[in-house]
N, C-alpha and C positions, 0 to 999 in steps of 0.2 A: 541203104546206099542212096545218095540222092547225087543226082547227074544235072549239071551245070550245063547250060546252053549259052552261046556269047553269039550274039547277031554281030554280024559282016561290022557295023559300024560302030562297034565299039572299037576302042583304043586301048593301050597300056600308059596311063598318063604318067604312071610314075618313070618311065624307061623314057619319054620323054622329057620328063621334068631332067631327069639326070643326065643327057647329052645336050640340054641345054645349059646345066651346069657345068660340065664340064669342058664347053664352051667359052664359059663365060671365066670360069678357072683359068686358061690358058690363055688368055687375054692379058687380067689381069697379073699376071707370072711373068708374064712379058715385058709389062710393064715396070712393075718391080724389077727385075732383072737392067732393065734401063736405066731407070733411078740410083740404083745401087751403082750401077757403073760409074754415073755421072760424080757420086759421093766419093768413092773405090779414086777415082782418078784425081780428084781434089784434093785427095787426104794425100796422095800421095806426091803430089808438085807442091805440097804445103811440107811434104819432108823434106825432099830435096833443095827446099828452099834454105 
């Protein structure tokens, strides 16, 4: 049985890699979501046209 010791200043890098990711996910969704809009509302004064 071998028992693992973690000093105070260690971190979990990967638990922050991944709220940084998922930071940067929701950004970007946002942004897409905008785009599309802007495409979404073209296409469609180009129907009614």
């Amino acid at each position: 049985m071998t028992i693992y010791l973690i000093s105070i200043m260690e971190f979990n890098k990967q638990n922050i890699q991944s709220k940084v990711s998922a930071a940067e996910t929701h950004v970007i969704d946002e942004g897409l979501r905008a785009y599309m809009l802007k495409v979404y509302n073209f296409m469609a004064s180009g129907v009614l046209l």
